[in-house]
Structure formats: C-alpha cells, structure tokens
N, C-alpha and C positions, 0 to 999 in steps of 0.2 A: 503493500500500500504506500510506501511514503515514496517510492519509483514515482507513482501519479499524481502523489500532490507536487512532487518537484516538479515533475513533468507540465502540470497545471500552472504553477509560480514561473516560471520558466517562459511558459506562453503569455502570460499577463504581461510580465516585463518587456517580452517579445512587442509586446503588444501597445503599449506603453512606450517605449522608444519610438516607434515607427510614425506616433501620433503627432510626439512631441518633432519628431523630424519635422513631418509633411505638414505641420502648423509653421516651424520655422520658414517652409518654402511658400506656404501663402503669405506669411506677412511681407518675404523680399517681396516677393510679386507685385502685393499692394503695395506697397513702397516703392515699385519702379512705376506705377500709373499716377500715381502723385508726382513724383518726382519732376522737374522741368528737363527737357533735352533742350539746350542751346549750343549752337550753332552758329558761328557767323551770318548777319543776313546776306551777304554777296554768295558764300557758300551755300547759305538754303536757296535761295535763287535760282543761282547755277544749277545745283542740284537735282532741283523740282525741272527744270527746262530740259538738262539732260536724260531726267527719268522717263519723262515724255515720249522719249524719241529712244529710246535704246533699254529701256527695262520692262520686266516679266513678273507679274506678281500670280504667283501660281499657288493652288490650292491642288492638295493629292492624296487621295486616301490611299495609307499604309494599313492591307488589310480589311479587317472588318469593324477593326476595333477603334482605329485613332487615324486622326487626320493629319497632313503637316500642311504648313503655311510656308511659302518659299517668296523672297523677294531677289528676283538675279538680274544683274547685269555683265555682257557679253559683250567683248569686244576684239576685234583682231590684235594677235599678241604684239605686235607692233606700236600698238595702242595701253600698253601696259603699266606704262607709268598715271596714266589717267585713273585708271582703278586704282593704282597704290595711293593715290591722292586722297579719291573719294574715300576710299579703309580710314587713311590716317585724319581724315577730318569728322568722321565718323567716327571713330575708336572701336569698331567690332566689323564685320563681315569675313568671310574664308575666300581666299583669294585661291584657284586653281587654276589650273593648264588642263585645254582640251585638244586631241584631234581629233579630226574630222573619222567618222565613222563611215561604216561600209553603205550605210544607204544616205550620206550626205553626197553631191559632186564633188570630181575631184578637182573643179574650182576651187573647194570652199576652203579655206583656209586657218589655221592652227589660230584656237583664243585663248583667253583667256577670261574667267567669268569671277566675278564678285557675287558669293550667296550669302543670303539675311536669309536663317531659318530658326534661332534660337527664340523662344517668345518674347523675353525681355526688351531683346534685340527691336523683334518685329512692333513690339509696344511704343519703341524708340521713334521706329519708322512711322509710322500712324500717326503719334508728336507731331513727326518733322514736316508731311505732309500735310496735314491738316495746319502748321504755319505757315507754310511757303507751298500753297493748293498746285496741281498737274492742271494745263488747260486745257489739253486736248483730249479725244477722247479714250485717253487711257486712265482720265478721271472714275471714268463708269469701274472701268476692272479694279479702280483703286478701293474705290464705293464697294463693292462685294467684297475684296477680299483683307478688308477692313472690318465689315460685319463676322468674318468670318475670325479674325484675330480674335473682336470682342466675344465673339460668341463660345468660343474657346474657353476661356475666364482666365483666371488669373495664377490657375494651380498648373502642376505641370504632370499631374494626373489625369491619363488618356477618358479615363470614364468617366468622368464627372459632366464632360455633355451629352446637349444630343446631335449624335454623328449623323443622324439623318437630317437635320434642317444643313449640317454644314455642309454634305454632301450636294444640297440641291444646290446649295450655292455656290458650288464645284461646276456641276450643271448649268446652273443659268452663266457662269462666268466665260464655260468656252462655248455658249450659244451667241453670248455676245459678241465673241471675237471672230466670228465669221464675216468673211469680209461681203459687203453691200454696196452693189457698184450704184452709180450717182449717176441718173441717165441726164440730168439736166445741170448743166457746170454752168453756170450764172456769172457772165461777166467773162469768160475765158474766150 
C-alpha cells in the first residue's frame, strides 16, 4: 500500500508543477500583449510598405490538433543583407537559405526567407502592423490572419482553442488570394 500512496503524492506534485509552469507561460504571454513594440517610425514605414509587396502571412494546420501562424518574407539571396536588417531592427525572426526545389523552374533562383512563427513574436507583429497599417490588399490577408493570432490566445497550449473557426480562416485566407482579373483598368 504505501507503493500507491507515493505513487499518488508523486502524481499531485506531478501535477502541481506542471500548473505552476503553464501559469508562468500565460502571465509572459499576457505581458507581451500589454507590452509596447516600438520601433522607429521611418523603420515601421518602411516596413509596412515592404510587407506589402514581398510578404506571406500564412496560417497551417499541423495535424488535427494545433495550428501554426507563419509570417515570411522571401527574397533573392542576393538580397540578403535586406533581411538581416529587417531581423536586426526587429530583434526576433529565423533567417534561412533556400533552393529552388524540383517543381520550382530552373529560373528561379536560390533565397533566402525571414520566418515570424513564434506567438510572442507574431503578437509583436500585429503591434507593429496595426501602427504602421499595409495599404494594399495584403491588408485583407493581414485582417485574417491577425484574427487568427488572437484567436489562438495567449497560452502556448495547442488545445485551448477552437481549431475549427481557425481552420476556416485558413480557408477563407487562401480563397482570398486567388487572383481576380480587373476587366475594366480605368484611366490606363
């Protein structure tokens, strides 16, 4: 018998640690959506104008269980010190080297991509974009998958949403990026 009560004290404390963690992890959390991102404004500027034209805010469900949030930007490696700028003014995203795979052409040329996928991260992003707004209409993609961050919350435990509203909005996000041609160009 006492095999089972250790056994039982054993699991409380189990149980008991793991609490006191994953409470730890919500308060950083809520402390990084209070938190201010600041940034130079010439930097947010720039930024917001370049995101426009050269970044991917992607939603991906890993699974059945949990979703991830990706913000990339991809550029010819050529291009590289541009990304090491934006990291360093930034202070977080992963900087890698890509090449062109077997179903790209063999135009396409070796990049290198800057990924935002940590939440904190993506929380930062959201900041930064919501002070220094995208104009174009990469606003809409930024709209979903902005809802999709918050909708996520604030823990960095997969099951505490629901993966089905974020999933639609996986859905509506690459329904939107289809492209729609303009039959009437006005002024051209």
């Amino acid at each position: 018998m006492p095999d089972k009560d250790y056994q039982k004290k054993l699991e409380r404390e189990r149980l008991r640690y793991y609490t006191k963690r994953r409470k730890k992890r919500e308060d950083y959390y809520k402390n990084e959506l209070i938190k201010p991102f600041i940034v130079p404004d010439e930097f947010g500027y720039w930024f917001s104008g370049f995101a426009d034209g050269e970044a991917s805010f992607i939603i991906r469900p890993n699974g059945k269980r949990w979703v991830s949030t990706r913000f990339i930007l991809g550029l010819r490696a050529d291009d590289v010190m541009v990304l090491k700028y934006i990291q360093s003014q930034l202070g977080f995203g992963i900087l890698s080297y890509h090449l062109r795979t077997r179903n790209e052409s063999r135009n396409t040329k070796p990049q290198y991509r800057l990924t935002i996928d940590k939440k904190g991260d993506c929380y930062k992003l959201v900041k930064l974009f919501d002070r220094y707004p995208l104009k174009t209409k990469k606003a809409k993609d930024y709209a979903i998958w902005k809802e999709a961050i918050l909708k996520r919350g604030i823990t960095r435990f997969h099951n505490v949403y629901n993966i089905e509203e974020i999933l639609s909005l996986a859905k509506r996000l690459k329904r939107i990026r289809q492209f729609k041609e303009v039959k009437n160009y006005a002024g051209i």
